[in-house]
VMD Tcl script that draws the C-alpha trace (Angstrom):
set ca {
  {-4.73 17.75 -15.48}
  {-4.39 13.69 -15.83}
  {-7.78 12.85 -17.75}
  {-8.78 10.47 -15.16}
  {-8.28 12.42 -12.17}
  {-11.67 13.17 -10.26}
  {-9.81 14.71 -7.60}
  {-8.90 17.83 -9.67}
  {-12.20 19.01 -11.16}
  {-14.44 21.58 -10.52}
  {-17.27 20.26 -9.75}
  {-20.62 22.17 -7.93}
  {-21.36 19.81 -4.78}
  {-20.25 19.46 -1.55}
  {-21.18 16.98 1.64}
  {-23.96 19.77 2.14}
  {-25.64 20.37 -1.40}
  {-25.02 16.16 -1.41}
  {-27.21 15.96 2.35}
  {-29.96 18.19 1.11}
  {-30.40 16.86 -2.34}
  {-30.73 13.66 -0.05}
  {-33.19 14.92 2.32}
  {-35.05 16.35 -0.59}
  {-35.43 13.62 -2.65}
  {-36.64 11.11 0.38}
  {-38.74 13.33 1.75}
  {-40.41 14.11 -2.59}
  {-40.14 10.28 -2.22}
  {-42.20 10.02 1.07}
  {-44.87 12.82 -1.08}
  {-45.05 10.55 -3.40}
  {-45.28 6.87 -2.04}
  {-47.68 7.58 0.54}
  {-48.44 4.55 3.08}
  {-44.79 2.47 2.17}
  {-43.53 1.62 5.42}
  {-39.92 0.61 4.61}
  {-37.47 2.92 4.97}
  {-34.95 0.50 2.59}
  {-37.60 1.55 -0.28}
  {-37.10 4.96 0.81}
  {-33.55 5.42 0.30}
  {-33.50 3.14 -3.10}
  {-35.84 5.51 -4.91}
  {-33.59 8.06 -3.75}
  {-30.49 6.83 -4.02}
  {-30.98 6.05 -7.62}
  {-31.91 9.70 -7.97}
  {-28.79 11.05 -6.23}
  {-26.42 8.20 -8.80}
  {-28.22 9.64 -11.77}
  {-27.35 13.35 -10.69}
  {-23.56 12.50 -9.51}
  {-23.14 10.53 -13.16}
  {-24.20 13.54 -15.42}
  {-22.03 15.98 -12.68}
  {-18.84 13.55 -13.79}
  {-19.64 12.93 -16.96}
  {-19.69 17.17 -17.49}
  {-16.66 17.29 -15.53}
  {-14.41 15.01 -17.42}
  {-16.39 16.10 -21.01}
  {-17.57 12.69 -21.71}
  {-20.87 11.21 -22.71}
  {-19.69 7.60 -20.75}
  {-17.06 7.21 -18.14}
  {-13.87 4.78 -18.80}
  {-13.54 2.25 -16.31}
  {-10.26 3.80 -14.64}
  {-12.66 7.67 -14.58}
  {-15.04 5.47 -12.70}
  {-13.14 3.82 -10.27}
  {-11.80 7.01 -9.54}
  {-15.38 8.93 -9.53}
  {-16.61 6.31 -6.66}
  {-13.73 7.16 -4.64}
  {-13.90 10.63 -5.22}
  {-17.96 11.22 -4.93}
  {-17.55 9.64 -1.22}
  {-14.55 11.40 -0.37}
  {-15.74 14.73 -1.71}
  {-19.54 13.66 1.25}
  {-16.57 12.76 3.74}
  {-16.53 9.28 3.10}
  {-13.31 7.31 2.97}
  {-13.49 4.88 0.69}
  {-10.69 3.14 -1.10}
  {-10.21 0.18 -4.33}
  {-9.09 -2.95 -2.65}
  {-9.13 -4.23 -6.34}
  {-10.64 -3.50 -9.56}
  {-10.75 -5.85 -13.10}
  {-12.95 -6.47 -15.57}
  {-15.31 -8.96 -13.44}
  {-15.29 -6.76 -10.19}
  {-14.08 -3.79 -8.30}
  {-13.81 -4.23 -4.54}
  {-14.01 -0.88 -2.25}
  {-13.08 -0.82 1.18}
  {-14.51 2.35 3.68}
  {-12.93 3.61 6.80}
  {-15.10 6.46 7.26}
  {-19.16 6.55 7.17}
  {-20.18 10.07 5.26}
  {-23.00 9.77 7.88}
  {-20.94 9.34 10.58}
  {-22.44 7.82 13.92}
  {-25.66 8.14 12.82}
  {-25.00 5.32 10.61}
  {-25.12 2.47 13.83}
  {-27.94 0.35 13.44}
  {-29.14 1.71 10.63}
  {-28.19 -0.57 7.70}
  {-30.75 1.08 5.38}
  {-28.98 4.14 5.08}
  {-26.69 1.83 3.22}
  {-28.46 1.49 0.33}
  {-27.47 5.02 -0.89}
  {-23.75 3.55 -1.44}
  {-25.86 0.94 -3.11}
  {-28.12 2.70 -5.48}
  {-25.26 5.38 -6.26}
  {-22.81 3.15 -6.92}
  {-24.93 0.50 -8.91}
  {-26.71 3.65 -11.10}
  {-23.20 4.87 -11.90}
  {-21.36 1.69 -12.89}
  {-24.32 0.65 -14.84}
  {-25.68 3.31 -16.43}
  {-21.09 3.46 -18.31}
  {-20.71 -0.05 -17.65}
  {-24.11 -1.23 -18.56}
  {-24.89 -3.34 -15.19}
  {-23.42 -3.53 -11.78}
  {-24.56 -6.12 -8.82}
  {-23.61 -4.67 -5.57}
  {-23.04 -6.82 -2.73}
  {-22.53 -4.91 0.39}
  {-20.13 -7.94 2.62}
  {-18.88 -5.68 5.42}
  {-20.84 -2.68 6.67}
  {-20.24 0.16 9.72}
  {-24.02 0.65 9.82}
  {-24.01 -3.38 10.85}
  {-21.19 -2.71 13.62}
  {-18.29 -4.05 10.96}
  {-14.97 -1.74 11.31}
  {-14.92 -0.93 7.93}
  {-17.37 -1.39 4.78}
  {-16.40 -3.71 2.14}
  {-18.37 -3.01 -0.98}
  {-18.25 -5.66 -4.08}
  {-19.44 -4.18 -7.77}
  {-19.59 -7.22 -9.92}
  {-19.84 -6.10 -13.53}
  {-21.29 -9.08 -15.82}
  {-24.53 -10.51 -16.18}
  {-23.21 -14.04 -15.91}
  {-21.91 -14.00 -12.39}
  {-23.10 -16.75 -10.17}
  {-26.52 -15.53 -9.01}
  {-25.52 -16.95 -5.48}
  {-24.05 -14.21 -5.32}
  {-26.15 -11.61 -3.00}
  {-26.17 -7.90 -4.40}
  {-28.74 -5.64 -6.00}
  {-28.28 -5.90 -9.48}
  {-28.58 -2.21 -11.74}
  {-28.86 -1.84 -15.02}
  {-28.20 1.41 -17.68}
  {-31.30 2.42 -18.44}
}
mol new
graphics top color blue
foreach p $ca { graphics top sphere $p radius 0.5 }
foreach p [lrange $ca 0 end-1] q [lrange $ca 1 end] { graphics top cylinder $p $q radius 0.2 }
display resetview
């Protein structure tokens, strides 16, 4: 097996253990943050959650405390594929990696519902930065906002312009 090949390992999730670890962390999250009205909130708490557990499942998969850059441009690609995502690098360098989707893992149920979004944020952003040591995550194109396809931007130094709109992550 090619060391940086996601696509080959064995790892213990599915896009049905990934939807209920989802469902039960919002709904620990709703427990716990009683009276927060936005659903954004929500799915950050959450998200973050679900990028921690998806790092440590890599990280045990390719037996390494901290993912190379080319493991985790293929671990983005894989994680959504593996939740029936379609997501593909446009680019990737040492200032940014650019990821285009075809295919929502929620499907339909995405429409109108940009805040479901922020799990592609908060995954993606606790991954890169927790073996990069910070991402900013701009989502530009998005199904959930009627776009054809997503466009998602990880830019991966501190110094970038802070024009720039994103969420910014750092490792912890």
């Amino acid at each position: 097996m090619e060391r940086n090949d996601a696509s080959r390992l064995d790892l213990d999730f599915d896009k049905d253990k990934f939807l209920r670890n989802l469902l039960r962390e919002l709904s620990g999250t709703l427990e716990d943050v009683v009276g927060a009205e936005e659903a954004s909130g929500f799915i950050s708490i959450g998200g973050q959650r679900l990028g921690e557990w998806l790092n440590k499942e890599y990280r045990q998969g390719f037996n390494t405390d901290t993912l190379n850059f080319k493991q985790l441009c293929n671990t983005l690609v894989d994680l959504k594929r593996r939740i029936d995502g379609d997501f593909y690098i446009i680019s990737a360098d040492n200032e940014k990696i650019v990821l285009g989707n075809r295919r929502c893992p929620f499907g339909k149920k995405v429409l109108g519902r940009p805040s479901l979004c922020m799990m592609t944020s908060n995954v993606f952003g606790a991954i890169t930065a927790e073996n990069l040591g910070y991402a900013k995550v701009s989502l530009e194109e998005t199904i959930a906002r009627g776009n054809r396809e997503c466009r998602v931007v990880l830019y991966l130094n501190l110094d970038n312009d802070i024009t720039i709109e994103g969420r910014e992550y750092f490792k912890t």
